[in-house]
Structure formats: structure tokens, C-alpha cells
C-alpha positions in Angstrom: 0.0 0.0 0.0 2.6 2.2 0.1 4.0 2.0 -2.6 1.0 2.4 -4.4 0.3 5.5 -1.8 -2.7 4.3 -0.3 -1.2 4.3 3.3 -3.1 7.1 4.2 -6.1 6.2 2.9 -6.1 2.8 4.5 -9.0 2.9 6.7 -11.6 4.6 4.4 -13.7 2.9 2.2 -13.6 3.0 -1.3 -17.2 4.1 -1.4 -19.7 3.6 -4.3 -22.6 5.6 -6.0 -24.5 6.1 -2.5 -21.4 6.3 -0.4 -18.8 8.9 -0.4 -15.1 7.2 -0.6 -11.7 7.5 -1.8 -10.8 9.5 -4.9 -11.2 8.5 -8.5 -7.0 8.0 -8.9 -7.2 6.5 -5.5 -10.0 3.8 -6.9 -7.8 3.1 -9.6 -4.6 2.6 -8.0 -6.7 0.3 -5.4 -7.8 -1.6 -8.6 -3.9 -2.1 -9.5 -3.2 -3.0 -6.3 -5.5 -5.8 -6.1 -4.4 -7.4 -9.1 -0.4 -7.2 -8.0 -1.6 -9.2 -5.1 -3.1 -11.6 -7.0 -1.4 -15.4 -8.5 -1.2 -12.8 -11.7 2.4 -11.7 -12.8 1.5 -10.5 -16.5 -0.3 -7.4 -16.3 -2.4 -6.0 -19.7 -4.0 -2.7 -18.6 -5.7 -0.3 -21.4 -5.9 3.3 -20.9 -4.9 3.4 -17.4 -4.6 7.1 -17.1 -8.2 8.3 -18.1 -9.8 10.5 -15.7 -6.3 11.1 -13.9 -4.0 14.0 -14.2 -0.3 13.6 -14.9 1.2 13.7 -11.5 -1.6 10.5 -10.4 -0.7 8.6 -13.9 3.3 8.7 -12.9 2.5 7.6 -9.5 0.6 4.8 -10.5 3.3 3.9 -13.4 6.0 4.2 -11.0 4.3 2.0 -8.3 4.0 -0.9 -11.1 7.5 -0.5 -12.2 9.1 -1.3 -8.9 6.5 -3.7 -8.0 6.7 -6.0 -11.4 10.9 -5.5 -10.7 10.6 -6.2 -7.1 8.1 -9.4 -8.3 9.8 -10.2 -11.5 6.3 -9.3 -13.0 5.4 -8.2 -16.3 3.4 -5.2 -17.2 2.2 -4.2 -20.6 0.1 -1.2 -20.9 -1.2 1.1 -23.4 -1.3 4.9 -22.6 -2.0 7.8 -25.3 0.6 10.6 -25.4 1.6 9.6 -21.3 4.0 12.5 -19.8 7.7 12.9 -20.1 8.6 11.9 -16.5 6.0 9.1 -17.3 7.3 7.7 -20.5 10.7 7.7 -19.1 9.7 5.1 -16.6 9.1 1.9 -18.8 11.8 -0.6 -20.1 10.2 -1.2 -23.5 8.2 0.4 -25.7 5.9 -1.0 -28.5 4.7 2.0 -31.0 1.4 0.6 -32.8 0.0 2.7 -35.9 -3.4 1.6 -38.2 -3.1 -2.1 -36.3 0.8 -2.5 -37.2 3.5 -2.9 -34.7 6.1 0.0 -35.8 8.6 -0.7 -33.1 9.1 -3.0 -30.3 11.9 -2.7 -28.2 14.1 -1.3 -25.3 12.7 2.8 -24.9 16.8 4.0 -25.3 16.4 2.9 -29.0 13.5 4.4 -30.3 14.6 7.7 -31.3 17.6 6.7 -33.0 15.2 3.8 -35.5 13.2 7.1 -36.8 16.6 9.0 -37.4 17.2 5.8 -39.4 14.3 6.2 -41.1 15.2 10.0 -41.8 12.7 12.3 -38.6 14.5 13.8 -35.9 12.6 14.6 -32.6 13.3 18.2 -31.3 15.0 18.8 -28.8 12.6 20.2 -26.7 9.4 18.1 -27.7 8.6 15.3 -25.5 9.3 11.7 -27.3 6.3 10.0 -26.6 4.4 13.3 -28.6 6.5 12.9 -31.8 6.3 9.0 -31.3 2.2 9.9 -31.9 2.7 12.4 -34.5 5.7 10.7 -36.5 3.1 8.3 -37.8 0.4 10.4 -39.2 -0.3 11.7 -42.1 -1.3 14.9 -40.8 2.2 15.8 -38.9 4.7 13.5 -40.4 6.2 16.1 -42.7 7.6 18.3 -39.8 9.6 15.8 -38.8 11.7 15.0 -41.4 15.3 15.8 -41.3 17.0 15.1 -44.6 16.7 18.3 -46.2 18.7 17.0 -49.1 16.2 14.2 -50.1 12.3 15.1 -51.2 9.8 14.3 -48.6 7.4 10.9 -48.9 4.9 9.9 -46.6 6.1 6.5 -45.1 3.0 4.7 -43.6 3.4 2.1 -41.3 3.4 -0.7 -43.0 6.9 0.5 -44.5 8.2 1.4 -40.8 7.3 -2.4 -39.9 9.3 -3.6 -42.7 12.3 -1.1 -42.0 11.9 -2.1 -38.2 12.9 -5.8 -39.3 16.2 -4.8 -40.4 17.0 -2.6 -37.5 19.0 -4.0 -34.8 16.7 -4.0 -32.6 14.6 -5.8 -34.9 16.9 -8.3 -35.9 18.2 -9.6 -32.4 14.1 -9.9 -31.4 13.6 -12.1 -34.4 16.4 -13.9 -33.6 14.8 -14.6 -30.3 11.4 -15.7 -31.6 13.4 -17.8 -34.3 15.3 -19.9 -31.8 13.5 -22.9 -30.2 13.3 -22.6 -26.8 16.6 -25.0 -24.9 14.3 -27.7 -23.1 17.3 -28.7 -21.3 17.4 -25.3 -19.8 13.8 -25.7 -18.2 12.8 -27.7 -15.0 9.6 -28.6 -13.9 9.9 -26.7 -10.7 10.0 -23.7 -13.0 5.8 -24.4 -13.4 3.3 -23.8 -10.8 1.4 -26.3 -9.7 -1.3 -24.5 -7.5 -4.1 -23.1 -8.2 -3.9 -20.4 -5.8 -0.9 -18.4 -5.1 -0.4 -19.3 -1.1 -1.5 -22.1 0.7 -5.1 -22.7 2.1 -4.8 -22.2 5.5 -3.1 -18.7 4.4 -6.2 -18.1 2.2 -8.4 -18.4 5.2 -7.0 -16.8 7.5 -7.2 -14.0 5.5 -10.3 -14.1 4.4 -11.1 -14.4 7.8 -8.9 -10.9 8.3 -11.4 -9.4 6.1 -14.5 -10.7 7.5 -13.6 -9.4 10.6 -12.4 -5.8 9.5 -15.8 -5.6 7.4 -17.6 -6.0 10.8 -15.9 -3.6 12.8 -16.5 -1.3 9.9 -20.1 -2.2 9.9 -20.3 -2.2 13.7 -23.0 0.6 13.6 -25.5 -2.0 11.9 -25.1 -4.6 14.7 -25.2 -1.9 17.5 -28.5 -0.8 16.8 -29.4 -4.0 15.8 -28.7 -4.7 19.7 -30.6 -1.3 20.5 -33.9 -2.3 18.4 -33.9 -6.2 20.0 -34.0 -4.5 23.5 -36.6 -1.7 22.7 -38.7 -4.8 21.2 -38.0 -7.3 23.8 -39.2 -4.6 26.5 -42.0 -3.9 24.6 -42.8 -7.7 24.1 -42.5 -8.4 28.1 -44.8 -5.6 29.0 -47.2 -7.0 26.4 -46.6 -10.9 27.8 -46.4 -9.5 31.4 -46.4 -12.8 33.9 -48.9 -11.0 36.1 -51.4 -11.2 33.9 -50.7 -14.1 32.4 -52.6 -17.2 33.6 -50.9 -20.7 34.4 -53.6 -22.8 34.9 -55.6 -23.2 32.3 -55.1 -24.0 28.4 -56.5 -20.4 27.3 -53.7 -19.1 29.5 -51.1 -21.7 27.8 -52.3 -20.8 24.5 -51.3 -17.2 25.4 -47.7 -18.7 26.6 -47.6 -19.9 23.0 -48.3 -17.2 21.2 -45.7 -15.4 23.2 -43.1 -18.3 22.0 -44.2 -18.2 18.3 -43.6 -14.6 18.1 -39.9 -14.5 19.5 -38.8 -17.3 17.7 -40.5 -15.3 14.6 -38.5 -12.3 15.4 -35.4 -13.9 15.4 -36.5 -15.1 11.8 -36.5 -11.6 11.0 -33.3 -10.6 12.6 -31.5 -12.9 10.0 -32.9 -10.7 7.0 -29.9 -8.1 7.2 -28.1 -10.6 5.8 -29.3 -10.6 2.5 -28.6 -6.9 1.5 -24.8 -7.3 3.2 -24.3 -10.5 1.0 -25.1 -8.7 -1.9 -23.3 -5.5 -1.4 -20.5 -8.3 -0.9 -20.7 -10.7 -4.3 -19.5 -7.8 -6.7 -16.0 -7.7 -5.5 -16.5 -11.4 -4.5 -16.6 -12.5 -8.1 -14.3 -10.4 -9.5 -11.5 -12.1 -6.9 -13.1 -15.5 -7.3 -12.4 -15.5 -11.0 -8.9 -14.1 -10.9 -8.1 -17.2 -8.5 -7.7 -15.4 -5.6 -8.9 -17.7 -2.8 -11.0 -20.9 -3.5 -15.4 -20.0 -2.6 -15.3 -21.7 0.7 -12.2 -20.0 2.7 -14.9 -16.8 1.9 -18.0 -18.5 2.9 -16.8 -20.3 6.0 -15.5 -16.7 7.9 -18.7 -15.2 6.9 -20.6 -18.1 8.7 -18.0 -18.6 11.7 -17.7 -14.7 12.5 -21.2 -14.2 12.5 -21.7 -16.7 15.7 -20.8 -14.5 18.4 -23.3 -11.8 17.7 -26.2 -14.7 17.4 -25.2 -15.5 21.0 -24.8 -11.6 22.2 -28.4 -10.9 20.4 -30.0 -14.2 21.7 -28.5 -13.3 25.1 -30.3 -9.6 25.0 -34.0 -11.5 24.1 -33.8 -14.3 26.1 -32.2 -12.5 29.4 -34.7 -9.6 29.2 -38.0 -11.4 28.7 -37.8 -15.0 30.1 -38.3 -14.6 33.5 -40.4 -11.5 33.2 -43.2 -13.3 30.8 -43.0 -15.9 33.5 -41.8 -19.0 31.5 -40.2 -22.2 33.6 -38.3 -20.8 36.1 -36.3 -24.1 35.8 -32.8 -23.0 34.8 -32.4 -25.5 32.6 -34.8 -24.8 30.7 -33.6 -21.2 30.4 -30.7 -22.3 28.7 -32.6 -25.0 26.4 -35.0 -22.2 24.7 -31.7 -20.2 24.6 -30.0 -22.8 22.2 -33.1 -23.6 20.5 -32.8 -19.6 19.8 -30.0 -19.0 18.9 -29.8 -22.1 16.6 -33.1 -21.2 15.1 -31.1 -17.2 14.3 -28.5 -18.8 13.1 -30.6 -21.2 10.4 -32.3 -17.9 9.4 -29.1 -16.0 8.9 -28.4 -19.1 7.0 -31.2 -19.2 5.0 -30.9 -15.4 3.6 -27.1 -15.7 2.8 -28.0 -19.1 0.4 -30.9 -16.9 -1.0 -28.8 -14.2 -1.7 -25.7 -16.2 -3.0 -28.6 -17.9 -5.3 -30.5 -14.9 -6.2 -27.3 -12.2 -6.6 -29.8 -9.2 -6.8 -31.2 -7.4 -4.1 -35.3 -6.8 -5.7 -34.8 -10.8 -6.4 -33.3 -11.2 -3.0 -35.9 -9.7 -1.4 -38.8 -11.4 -3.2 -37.7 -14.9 -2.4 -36.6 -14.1 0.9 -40.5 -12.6 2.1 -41.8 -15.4 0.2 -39.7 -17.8 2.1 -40.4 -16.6 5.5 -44.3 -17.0 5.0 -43.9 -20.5 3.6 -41.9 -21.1 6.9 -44.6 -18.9 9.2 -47.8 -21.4 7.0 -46.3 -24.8 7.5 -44.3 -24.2 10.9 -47.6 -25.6 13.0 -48.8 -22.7 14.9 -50.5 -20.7 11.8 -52.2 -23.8 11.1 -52.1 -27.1 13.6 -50.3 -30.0 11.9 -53.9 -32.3 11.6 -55.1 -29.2 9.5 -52.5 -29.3 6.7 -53.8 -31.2 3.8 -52.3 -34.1 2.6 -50.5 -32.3 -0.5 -49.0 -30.2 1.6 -47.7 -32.3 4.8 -44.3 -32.6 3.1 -43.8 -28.4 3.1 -44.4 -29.3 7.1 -41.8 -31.8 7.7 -38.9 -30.6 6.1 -39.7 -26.6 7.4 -37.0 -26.0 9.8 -39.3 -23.9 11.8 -41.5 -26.6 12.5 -39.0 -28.5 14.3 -37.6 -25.1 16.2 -41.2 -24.8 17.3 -41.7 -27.8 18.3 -38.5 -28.2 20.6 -39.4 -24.9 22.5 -43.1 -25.8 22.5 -42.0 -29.0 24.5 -39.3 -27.6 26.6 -42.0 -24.8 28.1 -45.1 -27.3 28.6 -43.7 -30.3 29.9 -41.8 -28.1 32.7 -42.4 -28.5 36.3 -45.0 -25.4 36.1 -47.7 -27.2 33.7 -47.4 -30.3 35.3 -50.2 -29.8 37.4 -53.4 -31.8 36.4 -57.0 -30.3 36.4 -59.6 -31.9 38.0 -62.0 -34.1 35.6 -58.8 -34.8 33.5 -55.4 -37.5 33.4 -53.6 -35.1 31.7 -51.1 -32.2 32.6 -52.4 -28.6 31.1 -49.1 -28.7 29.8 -49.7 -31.5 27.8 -53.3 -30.3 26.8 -52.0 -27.4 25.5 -49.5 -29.2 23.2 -52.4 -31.1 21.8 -54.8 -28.0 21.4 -52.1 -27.2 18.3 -51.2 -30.9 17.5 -47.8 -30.6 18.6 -45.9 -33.7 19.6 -45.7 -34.3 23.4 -42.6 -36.5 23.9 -39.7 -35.1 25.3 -37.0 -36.1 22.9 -38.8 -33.7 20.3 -36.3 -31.4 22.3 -33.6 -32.9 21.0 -34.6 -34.2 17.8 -35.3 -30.3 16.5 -31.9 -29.3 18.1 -30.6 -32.0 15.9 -32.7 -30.8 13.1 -31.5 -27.4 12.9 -27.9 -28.0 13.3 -28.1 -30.0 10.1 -30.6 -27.4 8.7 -27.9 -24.6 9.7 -25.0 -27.0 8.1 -26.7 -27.8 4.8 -27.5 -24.0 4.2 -24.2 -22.8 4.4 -23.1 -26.1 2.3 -25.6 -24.6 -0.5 -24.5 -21.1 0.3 -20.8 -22.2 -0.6 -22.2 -24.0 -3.6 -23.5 -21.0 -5.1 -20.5 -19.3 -4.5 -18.7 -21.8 -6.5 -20.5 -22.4 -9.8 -23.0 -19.6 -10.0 -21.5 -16.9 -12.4 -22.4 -12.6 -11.4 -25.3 -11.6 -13.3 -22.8 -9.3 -16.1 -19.9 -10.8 -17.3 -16.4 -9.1 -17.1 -13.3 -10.3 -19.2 -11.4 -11.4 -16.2 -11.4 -14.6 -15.7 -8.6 -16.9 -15.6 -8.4 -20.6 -17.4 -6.9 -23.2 -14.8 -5.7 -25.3 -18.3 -3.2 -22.4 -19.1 
């Protein structure tokens, strides 16, 4: 970054159409940068210096000209009429005119094959001027220095053909002529991986990255924080245990409903997830094609890292409202609808990063993310009980994840100590009346089983979401990809 100049620009973002960010030379020189740290070392940039003035152009020229020495790199690139102190800066030069290559060669000898070929540059006019002007038709004449022989116009077809006796010329066909020594190579000299470092390298900075986009973003998961503890407030004054009754199945379907709607919310706490995915794929496929780390070492930090906050947001719910609504006071049970919570965040969060790998655009994103969450909401069990689901449409209920999350907290709250008690008239707990009012199942391994359920749900989705990474392509294509056969 230094050497590029971007040291003191480090910590700002590069911004985009909405965001204010770095300036334009600074974008492009953050561009460069990115590909010398790539498996690249053959560099083809066009027009590098539009939109920049000269004093930007030779910093960026001079940046790639230690870097490709420093990296044994190669750089070719095409500038039009570039600066003296620009010019002076490259090793070769190759003068194209009307799709012929006039001159291709070290920059110390360019001068003297058009005072070969009879035009002088001025002293005082910069060389890479006359080298555009020497060709045309239009400015030629000035140029010509033998005063004792008529002026022609020589096109460039006929500086081509006077280039290929030129020394210059000669030694580089001479070059290209000679078969390459195969004694002289080794197959060390060829890479054999894909990537330029090693995975564990690759992840760990990927995971770098991950982590530095968080802090950056830390104002979104602050408030997020904020809103959960305005809403869970709000949700324990509405659910307040001293009004809420324990002893009959009215009052445990009021329990319920209280369940239902913070495991709900948590759904909805996982939909950020979709717009930072996307802001994310851009730059994701552009480094993806150019072989810069494999899909997964990107997908698995932006699982991993995300963790901690499901337990810090889980924590804020489920510590503020629990005892408050009144739910088993058992402790373990405060912990069990904990997990169950924070495993059923973490399969949302899940679920919007596959949808937004899948659908790479945000209006698309969107409407298949809604439409998700109210297929989830129809067929969890609560919007409608489980014997109520016709048959063509059972299957949508067993293999929602939300069915099984229900389910789990459903049994961990009824069969507790508090709704054990059994009303008179009746063998059965109210706790376990109230399960069946909704058709719920009643045994207590259901805990488990949907704990199990959505740890595999939570695993498979990030299994698809690293499958989309890998084989679907951006929705534009840009010439950068790289062939593994070459």
C-alpha cells in the first residue's frame, strides 16, 4: 500500500454511488493494487490514465515499475501521449499505428530507428508526442530531417518492414526464431497450484477481512442490539407474567403465542443478511475469477464470525423477557430455549445468505426471501395445527426448519415443572393439553430431535451457500477470468 500511496487512505472505504469514498486515482490505484496481489504476474491494462492527471498517472506507473521489478512481473500497458517523466519510466516500448506494430523494443532505442528512417525529434518536444505524430499523415512532414532528399509519406506498414532490419529488430527475431533450450527448463519452473499461497493462508485472510468488514459495519449490529432490546421490552410488558394465567389452556395458549412470536423475530433478525451478501458478491466474483482464494475460505469466515453476535443478540431476548413473561423458572430450561434460539437465528441467517448467493440481486433477493419466511410462518404448525395441513401439503411441514424449532421450544416450556399440574375431571397435565390443542408432539425427545434438526438445517444452508458461490456466475460478465488449463 505504500507504494501504491494508499497508506493514508487505508481505513476509508472505497465508497460507491451512494457512499462517499476515496478519490477517483485512488479507486484506480486500489484496482492495480488488487491485481499485484493476486497469483497474476502478466499485467495488460488499457488506458490506465483516463480521468487522472499527470502527476496521479506517474505515480501509479512508478508504483507498477518497482512492483513488477521487485516481483519479476510483467506489465504491458497502453497509454496515449503519457508525460515525459511518465514515459521515461518503462523498459520497452511498442509504437502501434493503423493495427501495425512499428517498433518494439528497449525505450533507449526508439529515437535513434526514426533518425534511421530519416525524422528527428526536437530537442525540446517530449518523445512520446513525436512518437504519436511521426506516424500520421497529418504531422509526419515536420519531422523529417533530410533536407537533401524530397519528402514521402512513409505509412506504417513500411516502418514495420524497415523495423525488421533494424537492430533491434533483428536480435528480437532472432529470439522468436530460436527454439526454446528444453534442457534449460525444470519442472519446478511451473506452478502447480491453483492459488498463489496455501489454504490455511487463504483463510486466514479471508477471515482478516471478514472481521475488519464487521468492525466497519459495527454501527448495523449496535442498533441492531438497540432495536432487540426496545422490542423485547415492549414484548415483556405485552406478555407481562402477572397477567398471564398458568392454569388453564387459554392461558397456555397465550404462553404460546408469546413463544411463536420471539422465535418469529429472530426469523426476522437474520434478513440483514441478505442486502450485506449482496453489497459483498461484486467484489467477491471479480477475486473469485482471478483465483484469488478458493469460494469456501470466503463463505466459511462469513458463517463462523457471524456466531458471536447470534449468542450476544440471543443473550439480550432471552435474558430480558424469560423470566419476566413468566416462563419455567427451571434454569435449565432457560438455557434450552436459549440454544433452541440461537440455533433457530443462526438457520435464518443461514437461509438469507444461500438466497442471496442464489439470487445475486437485491429486488430478487428480497422477493424470495419474504416469500420464504411466509412459507416457513404457513407450514411451521402454529398458523395452522399440523392435523389441518392437507395431505399435498404435509411434506412443506416436515422438512420446514421452523416446525422442528417450534416444536423443541413448544416441548421444553409445557412439559416443565410449572404445567405439570393436572386439572380436575382430566389424566392429563395442562401442559400437555396445551400441546395437543395445536397438534404438537408431546414427547420429550422432540427437544432434542429439533436441536438435531436445525444444526443440520444450519450446516446444509451454508453447504448450499458455498455452492452458489462456487458455480454460479455474477449476473454481467467481465473479461477477467482466468483458465486453470493455461
Amino acid at each position: 500500500m505504500k507504494i501504491l500511496g494508499l497508506d493514508m487512505c487505508a481505513d476509508t472505504l472505497v465508497g460507491n454511488e451512494m457512499l462517499r469514498g476515496i478519490s477517483g486515482g485512488q479507486k484506480k490505484r486500489v484496482t492495480t493494487g488488487e491485481m499485484l496481489v493476486g497469483p497474476a504476474r502478466a499485467l495488460f491494462m488499457d488506458e490506465i490514465s483516463t480521468g487522472l492527471d499527470s502527476s496521479t498517472t506517474f505515480q501509479i506507473v512508478n508504483s507498477l515499475r518497482q512492483t513488477v521489478h521487485i516481483l519479476n512481473g510483467t506489465a504491458l500497458i497502453s497509454l496515449l501521449q503519457p508525460a515525459p517523466e511518465t514515459y521515461n519510466l518503462f523498459d520497452d516500448i511498442i509504437l502501434l499505428s493503423d493495427s501495425v506494430i512499428v517498433y518494439q523494443g528497449p525505450r533507449e532505442h526508439v529515437v535513434s530507428f526514426f533518425e534511421s528512417m530519416g525524422f528527428k525529434c526536437p530537442e525540446r518536444k517530449a518523445v512520446a508526442d513525436f512518437l504519436q505524430e511521426v506516424t500520421s499523415r497529418k504531422d509526419q512532414m515536420q519531422y523529417w530531417a533530410r533536407k537533401d532528399q524530397p519528402y514521402r509519406f512513409i505509412t506504417a506498414n513500411e516502418f514495420a518492414e524497415a523495423f525488421q532490419t533494424f537492430h533491434v529488430g533483428m536480435k528480437l527475431g532472432e529470439e522468436l526464431g530460436t527454439p526454446f533450450d528444453k534442457k534449460k527448463g525444470h519442472p519446478a519452473a511451473l506452478t502447480t497450484k491453483k492459488y498463489g499461497v496455501g489454504k490455511w493462508e487463504l483463510l486466514k485472510a479471508c477471515v482478516a477481512r471478514e472481521f475488519l468488514l464487521m468492525r466497519r459495519n459495527s454501527f448495523v449490529y449496535i442498533f441492531k442490539c438497540i432495536q432487540l432490546t426496545i422490542v423485547s421490552c415492549i414484548t415483556m410488558t405485552l406478555f407481562l407474567r402477572t397477567e398471564m394465567d398458568r392454569d388453564s389452556v387459554q392461558g397456555g395458549s397465550n404462553y404460546m403465542g408469546a413463544l411463536f412470536f420471539g422465535m418469529i423475530f429472530l426469523m426476522f433478525y437474520g434478513m440483514p443478511e441478505l442486502s450485506m451478501t449482496i453489497t459483498k458478491l461484486p467484489v467477491f466474483y471479480k477475486q473469485r475469477d482471478l483465483l484469488f482464494f478458493p469460494p469456501w475460505a470466503y463463505a466459511l469466515p462469513s458463517w463462523i464470525l457471524k456466531i458471536p453476535m447470534t449468542f450476544i443478540e440471543v443473550s439480550v431476548w432471552v435474558f430480558i423477557t424469560y423470566y419476566v413473561i413468566g416462563y419455567d423458572p427451571n434454569v435449565e430450561r432457560f438455557f434450552r430455549q436459549y440454544l433452541l434460539l440461537v440455533l433457530i437465528n443462526q438457520m435464518a441467517s443461514s437461509l438469507f445468505r444461500f438466497i442471496a448467493s442464489a439470487a445475486r440481486n437485491m429486488i430478487v433477493a428480497n422477493t424470495f426471501g419474504t416469500f420464504a419466511l411466509l412459507v416457513l410462518f404457513a407450514l411451521s404448525g402454529f398458523v395452522l395445527a399440523r392435523d389441518k395441513i392437507r395431505g399435498w401439503w404435509i411434506w412443506g411441514y416436515w422438512i420446514s426448519p421452523l416446525m422442528y424449532g417450534q416444536n423443541a421450544l413448544m416441548v421444553n416450556e409445557f412439559l416443565g415443572h410449572q404445567w405439570s399440574r393436572v386439572p380436575p375431571g382430566s389424566n392429563e397435565s395442562i401442559g400437555l393439553q396445551v400441546l395437543k390443542t395445536r397438534s404438537f408432539f408431546h414427547e420429550s425427545y422432540w427437544y432434542w430431535l429439533g436441536v438435531g434438526a436445525l444444526v443440520i438445517f444450519v450446516v446444509l444452508l451454508n453447504v448450499f451457500f458455498t455452492l452458489a458461490l462456487t458455480f454460479l456466475k455474477r449476473e454481467y460478465s467481465l473479461p477477467t477470468k482466468i483458465y486453470a488449463s493455461l
